[in-house]
Backbone as a printed PyTorch tensor [residue, N CA C, xyz], in Angstrom:
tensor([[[  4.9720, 101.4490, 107.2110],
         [  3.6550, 101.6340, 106.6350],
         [  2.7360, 102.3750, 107.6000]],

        [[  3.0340, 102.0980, 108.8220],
         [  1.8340, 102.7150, 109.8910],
         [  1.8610, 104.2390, 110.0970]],

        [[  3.0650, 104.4650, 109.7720],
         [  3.0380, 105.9660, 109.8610],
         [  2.5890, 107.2250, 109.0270]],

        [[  1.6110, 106.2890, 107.6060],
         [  0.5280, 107.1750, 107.1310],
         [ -0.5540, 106.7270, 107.5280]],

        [[ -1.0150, 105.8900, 108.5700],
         [ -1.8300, 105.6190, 109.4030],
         [ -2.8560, 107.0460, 110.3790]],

        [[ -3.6830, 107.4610, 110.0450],
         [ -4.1640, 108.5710, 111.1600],
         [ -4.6320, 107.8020, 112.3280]],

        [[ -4.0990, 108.2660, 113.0890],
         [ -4.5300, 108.1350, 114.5270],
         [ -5.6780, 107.2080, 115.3140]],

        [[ -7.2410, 107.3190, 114.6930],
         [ -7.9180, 106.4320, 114.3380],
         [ -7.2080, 105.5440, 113.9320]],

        [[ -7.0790, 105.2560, 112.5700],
         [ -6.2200, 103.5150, 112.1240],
         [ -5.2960, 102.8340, 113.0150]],

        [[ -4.6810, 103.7570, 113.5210],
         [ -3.6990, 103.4080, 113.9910],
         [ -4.2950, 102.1160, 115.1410]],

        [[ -5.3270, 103.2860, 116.0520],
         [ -6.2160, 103.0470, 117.1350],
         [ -6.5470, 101.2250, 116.9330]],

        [[ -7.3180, 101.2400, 116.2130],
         [ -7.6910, 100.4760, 115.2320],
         [ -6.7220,  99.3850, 115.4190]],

        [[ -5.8490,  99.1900, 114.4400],
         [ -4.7750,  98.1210, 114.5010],
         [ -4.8360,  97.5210, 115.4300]],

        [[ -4.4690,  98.7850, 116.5080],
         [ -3.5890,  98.1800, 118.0730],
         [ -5.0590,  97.2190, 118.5750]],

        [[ -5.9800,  97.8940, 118.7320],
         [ -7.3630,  97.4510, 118.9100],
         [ -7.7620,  96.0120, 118.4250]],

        [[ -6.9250,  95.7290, 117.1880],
         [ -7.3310,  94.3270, 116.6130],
         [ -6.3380,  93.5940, 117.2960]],

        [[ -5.3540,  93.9400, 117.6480],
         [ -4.6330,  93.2580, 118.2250],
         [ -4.9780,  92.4240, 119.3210]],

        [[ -5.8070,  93.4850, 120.5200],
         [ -6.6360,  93.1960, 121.2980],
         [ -7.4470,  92.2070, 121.4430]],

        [[ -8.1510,  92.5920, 120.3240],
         [ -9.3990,  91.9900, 119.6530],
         [ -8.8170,  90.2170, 119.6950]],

        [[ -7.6920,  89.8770, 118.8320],
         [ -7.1000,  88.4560, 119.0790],
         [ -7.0530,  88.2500, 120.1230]],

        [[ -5.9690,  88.8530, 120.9100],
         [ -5.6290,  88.4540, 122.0520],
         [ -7.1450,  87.8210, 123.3720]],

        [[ -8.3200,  88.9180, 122.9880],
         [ -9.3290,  88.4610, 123.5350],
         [-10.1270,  87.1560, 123.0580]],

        [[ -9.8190,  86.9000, 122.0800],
         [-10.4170,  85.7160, 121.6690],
         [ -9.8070,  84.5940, 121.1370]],

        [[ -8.1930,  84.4750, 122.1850],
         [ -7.1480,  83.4530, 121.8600],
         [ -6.9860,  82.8200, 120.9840]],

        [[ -6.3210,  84.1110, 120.1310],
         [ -5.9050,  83.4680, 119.1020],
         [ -4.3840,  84.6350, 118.5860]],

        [[ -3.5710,  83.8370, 118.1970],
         [ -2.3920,  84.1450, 118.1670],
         [ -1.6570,  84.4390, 117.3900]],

        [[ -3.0330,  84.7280, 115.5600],
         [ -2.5750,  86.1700, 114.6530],
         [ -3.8050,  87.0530, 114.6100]],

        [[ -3.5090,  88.5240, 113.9210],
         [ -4.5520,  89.1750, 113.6130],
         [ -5.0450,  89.1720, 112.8290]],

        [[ -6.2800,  88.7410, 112.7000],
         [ -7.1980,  88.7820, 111.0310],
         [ -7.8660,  89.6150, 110.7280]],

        [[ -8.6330,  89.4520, 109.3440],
         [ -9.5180,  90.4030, 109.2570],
         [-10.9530,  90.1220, 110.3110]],

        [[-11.3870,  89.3280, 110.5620],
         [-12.7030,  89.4180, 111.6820],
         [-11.8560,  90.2810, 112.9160]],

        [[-11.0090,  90.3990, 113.0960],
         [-10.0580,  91.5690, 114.4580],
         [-10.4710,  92.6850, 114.0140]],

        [[ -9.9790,  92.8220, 113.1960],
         [ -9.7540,  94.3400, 112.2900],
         [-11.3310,  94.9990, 112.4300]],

        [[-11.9400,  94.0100, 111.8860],
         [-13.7010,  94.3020, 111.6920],
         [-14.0520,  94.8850, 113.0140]],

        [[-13.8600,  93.8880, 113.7920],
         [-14.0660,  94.3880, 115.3520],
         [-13.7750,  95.4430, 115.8150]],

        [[-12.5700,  95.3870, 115.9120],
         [-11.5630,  96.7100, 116.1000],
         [-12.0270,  98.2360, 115.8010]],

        [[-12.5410,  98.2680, 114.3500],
         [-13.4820,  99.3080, 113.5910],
         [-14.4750,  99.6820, 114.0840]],

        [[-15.0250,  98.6540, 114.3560],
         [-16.2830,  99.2240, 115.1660],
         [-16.3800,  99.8190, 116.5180]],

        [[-15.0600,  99.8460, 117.0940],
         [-14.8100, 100.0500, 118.2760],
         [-15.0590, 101.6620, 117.9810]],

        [[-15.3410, 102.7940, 116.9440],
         [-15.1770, 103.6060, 116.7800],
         [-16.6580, 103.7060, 116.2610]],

        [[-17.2780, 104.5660, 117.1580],
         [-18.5130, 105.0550, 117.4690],
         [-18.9880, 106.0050, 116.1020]],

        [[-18.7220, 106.4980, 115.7040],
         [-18.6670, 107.6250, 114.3920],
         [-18.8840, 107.0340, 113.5370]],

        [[-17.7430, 105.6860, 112.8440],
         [-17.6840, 104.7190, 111.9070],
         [-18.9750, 103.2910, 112.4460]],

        [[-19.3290, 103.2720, 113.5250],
         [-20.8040, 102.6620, 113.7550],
         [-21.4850, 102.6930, 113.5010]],

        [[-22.2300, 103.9740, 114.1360],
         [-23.4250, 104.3950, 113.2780],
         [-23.4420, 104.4620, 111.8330]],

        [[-22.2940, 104.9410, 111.7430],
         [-22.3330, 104.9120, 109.7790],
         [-22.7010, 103.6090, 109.1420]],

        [[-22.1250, 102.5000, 109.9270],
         [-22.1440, 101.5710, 109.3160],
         [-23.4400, 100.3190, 109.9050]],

        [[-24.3120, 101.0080, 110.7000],
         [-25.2440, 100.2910, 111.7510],
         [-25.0550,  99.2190, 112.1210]],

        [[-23.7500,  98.7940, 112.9060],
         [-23.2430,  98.0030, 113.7930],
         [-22.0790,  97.9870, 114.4460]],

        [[-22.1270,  97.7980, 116.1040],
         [-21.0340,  98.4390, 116.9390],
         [-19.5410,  96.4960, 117.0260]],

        [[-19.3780,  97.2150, 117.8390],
         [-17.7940,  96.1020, 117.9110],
         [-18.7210,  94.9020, 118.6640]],

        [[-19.8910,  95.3160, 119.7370],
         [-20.0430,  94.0460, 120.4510],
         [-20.8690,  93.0570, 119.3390]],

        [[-21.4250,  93.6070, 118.4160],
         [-22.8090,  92.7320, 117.6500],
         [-21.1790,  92.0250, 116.8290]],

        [[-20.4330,  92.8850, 116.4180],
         [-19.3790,  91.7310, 115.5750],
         [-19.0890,  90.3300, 116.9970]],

        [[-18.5940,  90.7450, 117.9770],
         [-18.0640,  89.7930, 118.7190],
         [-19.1410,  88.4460, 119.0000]],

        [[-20.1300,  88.8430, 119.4770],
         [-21.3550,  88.2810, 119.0320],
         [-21.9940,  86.9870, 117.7200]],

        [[-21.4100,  87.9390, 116.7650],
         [-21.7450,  87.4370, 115.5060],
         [-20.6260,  86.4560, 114.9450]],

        [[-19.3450,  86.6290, 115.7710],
         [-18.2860,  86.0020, 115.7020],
         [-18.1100,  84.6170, 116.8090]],

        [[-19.0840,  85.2600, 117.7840],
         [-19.4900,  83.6220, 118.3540],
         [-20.2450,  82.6750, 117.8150]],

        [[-21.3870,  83.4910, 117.1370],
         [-22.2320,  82.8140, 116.5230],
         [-21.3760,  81.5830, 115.3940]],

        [[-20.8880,  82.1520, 114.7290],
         [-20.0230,  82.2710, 113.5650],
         [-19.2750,  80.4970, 113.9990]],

        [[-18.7330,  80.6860, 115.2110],
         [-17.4520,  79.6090, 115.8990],
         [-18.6240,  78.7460, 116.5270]],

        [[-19.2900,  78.9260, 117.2110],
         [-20.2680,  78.0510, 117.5030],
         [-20.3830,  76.8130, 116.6620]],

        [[-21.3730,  78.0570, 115.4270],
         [-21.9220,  76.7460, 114.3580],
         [-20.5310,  75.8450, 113.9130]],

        [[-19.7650,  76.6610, 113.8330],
         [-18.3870,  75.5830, 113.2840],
         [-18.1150,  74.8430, 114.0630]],

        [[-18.4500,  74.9710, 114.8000],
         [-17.9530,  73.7040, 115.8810],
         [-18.9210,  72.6540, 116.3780]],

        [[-20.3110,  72.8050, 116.3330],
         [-21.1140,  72.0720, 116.4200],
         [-20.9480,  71.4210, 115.0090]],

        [[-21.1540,  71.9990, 113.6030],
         [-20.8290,  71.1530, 113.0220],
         [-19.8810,  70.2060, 112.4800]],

        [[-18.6940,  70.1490, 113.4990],
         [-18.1660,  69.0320, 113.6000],
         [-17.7320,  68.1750, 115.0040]],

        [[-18.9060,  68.6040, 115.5610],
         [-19.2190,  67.8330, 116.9790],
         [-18.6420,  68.2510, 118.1130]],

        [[-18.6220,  69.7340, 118.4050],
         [-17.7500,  69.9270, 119.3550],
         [-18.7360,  70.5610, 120.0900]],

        [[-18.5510,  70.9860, 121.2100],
         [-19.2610,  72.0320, 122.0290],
         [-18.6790,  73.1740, 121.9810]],

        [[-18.9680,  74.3240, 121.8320],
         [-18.8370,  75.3210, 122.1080],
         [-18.9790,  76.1270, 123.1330]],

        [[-17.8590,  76.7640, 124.0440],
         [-17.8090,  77.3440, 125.5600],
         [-17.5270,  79.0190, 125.3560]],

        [[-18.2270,  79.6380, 126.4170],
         [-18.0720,  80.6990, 125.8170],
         [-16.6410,  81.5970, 126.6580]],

        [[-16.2600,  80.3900, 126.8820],
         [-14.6280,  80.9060, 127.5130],
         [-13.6650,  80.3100, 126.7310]],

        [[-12.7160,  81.7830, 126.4020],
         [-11.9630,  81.4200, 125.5910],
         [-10.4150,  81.1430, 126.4020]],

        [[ -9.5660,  80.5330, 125.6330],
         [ -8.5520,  80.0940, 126.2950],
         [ -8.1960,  81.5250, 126.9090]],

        [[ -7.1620,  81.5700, 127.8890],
         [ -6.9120,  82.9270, 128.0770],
         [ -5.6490,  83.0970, 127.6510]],

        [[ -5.8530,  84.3610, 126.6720],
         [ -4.4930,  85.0900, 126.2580],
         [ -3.2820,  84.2740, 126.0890]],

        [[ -3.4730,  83.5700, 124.9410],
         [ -2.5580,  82.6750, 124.1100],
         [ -1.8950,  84.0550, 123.2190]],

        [[ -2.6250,  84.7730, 123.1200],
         [ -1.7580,  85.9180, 122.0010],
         [ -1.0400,  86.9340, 123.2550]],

        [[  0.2350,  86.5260, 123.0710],
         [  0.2530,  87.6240, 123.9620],
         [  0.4720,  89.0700, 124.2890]],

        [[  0.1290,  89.8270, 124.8650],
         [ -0.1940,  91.3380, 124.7790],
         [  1.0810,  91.6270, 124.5760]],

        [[  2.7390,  91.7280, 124.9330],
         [  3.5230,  92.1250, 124.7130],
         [  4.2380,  91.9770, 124.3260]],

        [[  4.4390,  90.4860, 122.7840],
         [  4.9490,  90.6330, 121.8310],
         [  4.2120,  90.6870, 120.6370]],

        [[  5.1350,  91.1970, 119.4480],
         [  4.4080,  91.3050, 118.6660],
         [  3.4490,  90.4220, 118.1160]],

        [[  2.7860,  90.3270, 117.6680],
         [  1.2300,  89.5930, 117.0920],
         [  1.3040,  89.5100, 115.4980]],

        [[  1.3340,  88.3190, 114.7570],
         [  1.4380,  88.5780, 113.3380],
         [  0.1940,  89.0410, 112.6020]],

        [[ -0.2860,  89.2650, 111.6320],
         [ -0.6300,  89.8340, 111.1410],
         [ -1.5020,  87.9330, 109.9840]],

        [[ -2.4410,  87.5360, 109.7350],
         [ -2.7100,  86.8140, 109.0630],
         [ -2.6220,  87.4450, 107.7590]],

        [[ -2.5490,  86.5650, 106.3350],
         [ -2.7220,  87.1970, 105.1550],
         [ -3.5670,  87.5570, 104.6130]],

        [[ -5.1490,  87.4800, 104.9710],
         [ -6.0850,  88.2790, 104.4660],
         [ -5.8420,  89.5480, 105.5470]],

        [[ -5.2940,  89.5880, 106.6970],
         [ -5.6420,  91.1290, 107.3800],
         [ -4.3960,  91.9230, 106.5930]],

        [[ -3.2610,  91.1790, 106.0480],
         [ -2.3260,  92.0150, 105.4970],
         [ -2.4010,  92.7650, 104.3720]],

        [[ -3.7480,  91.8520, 103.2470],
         [ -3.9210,  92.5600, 102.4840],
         [ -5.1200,  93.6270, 102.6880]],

        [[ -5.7940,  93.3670, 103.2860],
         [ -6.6890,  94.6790, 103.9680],
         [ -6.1340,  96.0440, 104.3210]],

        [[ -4.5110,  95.8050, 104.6440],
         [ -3.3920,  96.7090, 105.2920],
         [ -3.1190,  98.0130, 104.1530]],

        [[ -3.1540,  96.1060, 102.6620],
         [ -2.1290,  96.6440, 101.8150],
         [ -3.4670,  97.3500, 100.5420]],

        [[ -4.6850,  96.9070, 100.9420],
         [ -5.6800,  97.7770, 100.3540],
         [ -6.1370,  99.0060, 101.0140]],

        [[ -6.1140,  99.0850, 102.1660],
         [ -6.1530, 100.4820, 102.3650],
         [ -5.3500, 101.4730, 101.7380]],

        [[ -4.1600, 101.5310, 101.9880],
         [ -3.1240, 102.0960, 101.2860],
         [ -3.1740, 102.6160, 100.2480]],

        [[ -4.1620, 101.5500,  99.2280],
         [ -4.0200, 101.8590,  97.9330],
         [ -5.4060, 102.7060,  97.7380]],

        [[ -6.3220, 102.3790,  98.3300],
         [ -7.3300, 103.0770,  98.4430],
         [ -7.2590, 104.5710,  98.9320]],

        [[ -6.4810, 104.6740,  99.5450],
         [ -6.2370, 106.1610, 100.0770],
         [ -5.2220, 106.7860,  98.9530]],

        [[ -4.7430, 106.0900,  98.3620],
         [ -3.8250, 106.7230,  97.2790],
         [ -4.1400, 107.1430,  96.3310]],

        [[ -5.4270, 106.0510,  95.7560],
         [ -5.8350, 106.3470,  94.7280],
         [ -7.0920, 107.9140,  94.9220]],

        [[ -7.5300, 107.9350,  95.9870],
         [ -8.2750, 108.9860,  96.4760],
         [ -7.3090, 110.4610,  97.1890]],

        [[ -6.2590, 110.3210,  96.7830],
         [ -5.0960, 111.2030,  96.8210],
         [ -4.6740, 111.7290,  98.4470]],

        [[ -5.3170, 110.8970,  99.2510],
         [ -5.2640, 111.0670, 100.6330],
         [ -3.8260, 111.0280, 101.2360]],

        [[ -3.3390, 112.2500, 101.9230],
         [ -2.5100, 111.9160, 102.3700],
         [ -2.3770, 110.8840, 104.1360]],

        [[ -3.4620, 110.4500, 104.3870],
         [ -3.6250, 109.4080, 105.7030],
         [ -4.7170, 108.3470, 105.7460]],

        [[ -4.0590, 107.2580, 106.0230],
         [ -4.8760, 105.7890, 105.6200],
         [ -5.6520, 106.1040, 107.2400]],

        [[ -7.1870, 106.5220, 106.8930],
         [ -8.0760, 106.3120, 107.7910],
         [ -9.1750, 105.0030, 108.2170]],

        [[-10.0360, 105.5320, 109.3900],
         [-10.3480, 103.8200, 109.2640],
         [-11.6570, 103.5000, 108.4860]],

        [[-11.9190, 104.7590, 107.4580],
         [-13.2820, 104.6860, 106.2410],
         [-11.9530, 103.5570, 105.3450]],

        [[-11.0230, 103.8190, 104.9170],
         [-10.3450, 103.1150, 104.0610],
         [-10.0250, 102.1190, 104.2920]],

        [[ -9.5010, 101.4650, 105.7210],
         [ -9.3360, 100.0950, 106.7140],
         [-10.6670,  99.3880, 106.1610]],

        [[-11.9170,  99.8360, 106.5540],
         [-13.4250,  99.5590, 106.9050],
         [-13.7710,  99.3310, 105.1120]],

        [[-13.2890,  99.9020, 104.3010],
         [-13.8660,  99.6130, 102.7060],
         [-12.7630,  98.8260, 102.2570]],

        [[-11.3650,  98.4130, 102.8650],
         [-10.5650,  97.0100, 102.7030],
         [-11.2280,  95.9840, 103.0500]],

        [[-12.0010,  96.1820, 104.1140],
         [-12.5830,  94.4790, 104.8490],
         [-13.5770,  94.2890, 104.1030]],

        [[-14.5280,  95.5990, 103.6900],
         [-15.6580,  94.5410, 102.8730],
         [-14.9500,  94.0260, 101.8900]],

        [[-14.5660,  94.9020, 101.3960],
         [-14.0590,  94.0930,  99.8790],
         [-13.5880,  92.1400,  99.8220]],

        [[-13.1210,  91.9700, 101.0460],
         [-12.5100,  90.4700, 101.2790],
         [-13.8970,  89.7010, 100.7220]],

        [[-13.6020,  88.7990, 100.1510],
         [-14.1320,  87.6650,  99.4220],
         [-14.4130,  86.4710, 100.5710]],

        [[-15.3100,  86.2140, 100.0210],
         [-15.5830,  84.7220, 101.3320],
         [-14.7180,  83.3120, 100.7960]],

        [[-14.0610,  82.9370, 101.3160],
         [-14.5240,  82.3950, 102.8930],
         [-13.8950,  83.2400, 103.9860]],

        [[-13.3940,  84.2290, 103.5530],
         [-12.5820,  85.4380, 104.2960],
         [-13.4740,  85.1270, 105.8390]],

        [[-12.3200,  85.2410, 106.8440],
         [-13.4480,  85.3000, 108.1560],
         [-14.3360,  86.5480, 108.4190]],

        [[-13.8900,  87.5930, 107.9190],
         [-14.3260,  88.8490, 107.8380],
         [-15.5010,  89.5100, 106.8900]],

        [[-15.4950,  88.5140, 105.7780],
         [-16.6920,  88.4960, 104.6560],
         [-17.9720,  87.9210, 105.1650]],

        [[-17.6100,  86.7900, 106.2470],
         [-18.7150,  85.5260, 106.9060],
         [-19.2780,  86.7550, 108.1940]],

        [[-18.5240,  87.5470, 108.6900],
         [-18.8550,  88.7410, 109.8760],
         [-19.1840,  89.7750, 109.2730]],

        [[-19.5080,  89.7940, 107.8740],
         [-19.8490,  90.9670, 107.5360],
         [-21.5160,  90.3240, 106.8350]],

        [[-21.3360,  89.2500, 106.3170],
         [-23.2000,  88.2400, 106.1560],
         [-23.8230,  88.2830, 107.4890]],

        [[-22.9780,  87.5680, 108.3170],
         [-23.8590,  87.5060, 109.7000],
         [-24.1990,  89.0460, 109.9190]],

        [[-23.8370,  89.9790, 110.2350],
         [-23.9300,  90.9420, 110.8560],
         [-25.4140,  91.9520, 110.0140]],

        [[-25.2800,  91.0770, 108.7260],
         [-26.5960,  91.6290, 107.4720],
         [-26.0740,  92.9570, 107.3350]],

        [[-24.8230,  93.0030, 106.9690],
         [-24.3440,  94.6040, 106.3300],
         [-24.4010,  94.4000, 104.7000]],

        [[-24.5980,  95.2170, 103.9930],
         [-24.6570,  95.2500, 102.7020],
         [-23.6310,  96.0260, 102.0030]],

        [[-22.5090,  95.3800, 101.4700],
         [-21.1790,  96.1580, 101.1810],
         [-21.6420,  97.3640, 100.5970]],

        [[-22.1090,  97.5740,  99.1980],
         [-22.4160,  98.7870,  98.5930],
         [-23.2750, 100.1610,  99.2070]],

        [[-23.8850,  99.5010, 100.0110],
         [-24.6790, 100.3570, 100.8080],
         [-24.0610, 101.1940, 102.0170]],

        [[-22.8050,  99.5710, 102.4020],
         [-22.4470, 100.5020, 103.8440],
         [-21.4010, 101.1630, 103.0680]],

        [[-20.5750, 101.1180, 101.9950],
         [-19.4580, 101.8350, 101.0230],
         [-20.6920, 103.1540, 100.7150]],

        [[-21.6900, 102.8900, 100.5970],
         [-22.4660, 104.6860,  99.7900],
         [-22.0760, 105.3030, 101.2810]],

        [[-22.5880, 104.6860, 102.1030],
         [-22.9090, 105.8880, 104.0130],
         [-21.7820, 105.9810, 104.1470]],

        [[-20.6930, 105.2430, 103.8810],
         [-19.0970, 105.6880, 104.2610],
         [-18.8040, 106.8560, 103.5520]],

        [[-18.9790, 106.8880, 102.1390],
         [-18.8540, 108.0180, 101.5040],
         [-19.3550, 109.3220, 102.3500]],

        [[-20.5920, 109.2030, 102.0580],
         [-21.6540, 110.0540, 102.2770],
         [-21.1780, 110.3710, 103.9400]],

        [[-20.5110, 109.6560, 104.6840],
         [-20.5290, 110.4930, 106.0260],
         [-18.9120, 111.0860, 105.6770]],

        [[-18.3140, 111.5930, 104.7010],
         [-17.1580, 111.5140, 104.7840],
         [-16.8910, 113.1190, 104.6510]]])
């Protein structure tokens, strides 16, 4: 599948991979992916928010969950439980994000799943998606940031 991936996406992926691994945890989801995306300066501005306000917003996010069920929250994460040099699975909402890009680029007759098509898979996720809850916190507005995706395209 990755190899109608452009270069960007690709970027991307490997990037979410990262993205877990930095925040010990030991598949890739869609809040990775989200991250990951933003790691790409072009697709930022478009979308008026960079990778750190997700990471951020993704503490925020783990915080409250954890205070509300009595825990403390540290802002050190285990270290690198995912580890960098085997493979990393893939959770099932980031798979179908994978498997909506794809289709999104198909149906738009594209011959390369870019990361406008990655980036209009994740909004689409439905809450309680972790990636739907990072896309409220972050106060992005799907239709709006889907018009500027267009529109920068």
């Amino acid at each position: 599948m990755f190899e109608q991936f452009a270069a960007q996406a690709r970027k991307a992926v490997d990037d979410a991979r990262l993205e877990a691994s930095r925040r010990g945890d030991r598949r890739i989801g869609t809040e990775h992916l989200l991250a990951a995306l933003l790691n790409d300066e072009t697709l930022a501005d478009a979308v008026g928010a960079d990778a750190a306000a997700a990471r951020a917003a993704a503490d925020d996010l783990d915080r409250a969950a954890l205070a509300s069920i009595g825990l403390p929250f540290t802002d050190r994460l285990p270290a690198g439980r995912a580890a960098l040099g085997r493979r990393v699975p893939f959770t099932v909402g980031a798979k179908a994000v994978l498997q909506s890009a794809v289709t999104k680029a198909v149906s738009e007759r594209s011959r390369r799943i870019t990361t406008r098509h990655l980036f209009l898979a994740v909004l689409d996720r439905p809450a309680p998606d972790p990636a739907a809850a990072l896309v409220r916190e972050l106060g992005l507005d799907g239709p709006s940031v889907s018009a500027r995706l267009d529109a920068a395209r």
